[in-house]
C-alpha positions, 0 to 999 in steps of 0.5 A: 695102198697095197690091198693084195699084199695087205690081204696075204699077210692077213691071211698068213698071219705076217705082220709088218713086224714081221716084215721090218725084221726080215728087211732089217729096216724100222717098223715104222719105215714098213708102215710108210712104205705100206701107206705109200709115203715112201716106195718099196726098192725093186729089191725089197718087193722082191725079197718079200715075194721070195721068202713069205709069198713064194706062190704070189707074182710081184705084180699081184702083191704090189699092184696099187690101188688107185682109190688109195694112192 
């Protein structure tokens, strides 16, 4: 669903653990937001951008890919 931020956390090694611990939410809430069944909150998206993509625009790491969606 969302490739770009797929592909950061590759490449920095973040894994959706990672993620769910940060936003003191479950893993498998992160795994539905990543897979589109449920939306990221404006501040979610924000607050991952901040502290583990400071250098990647919101629009790039959350842009959809329209063949997943």
């Amino acid at each position: 669903m969302f490739p770009n931020l797929e592909a950061e956390m590759a490449r920095k090694r973040i894994t959706k653990g990672d993620i769910s611990k940060f936003l003191g939410v479950r893993y498998a809430t992160v795994i539905d937001k990543t897979k589109g069944k449920s939306r990221f909150t404006i501040d979610e998206a924000l607050k991952i951008k901040t502290h583990f993509f400071p250098n990647c625009s919101v629009e790039y790491l959350f842009e959809i890919n329209e063949h997943t969606a």
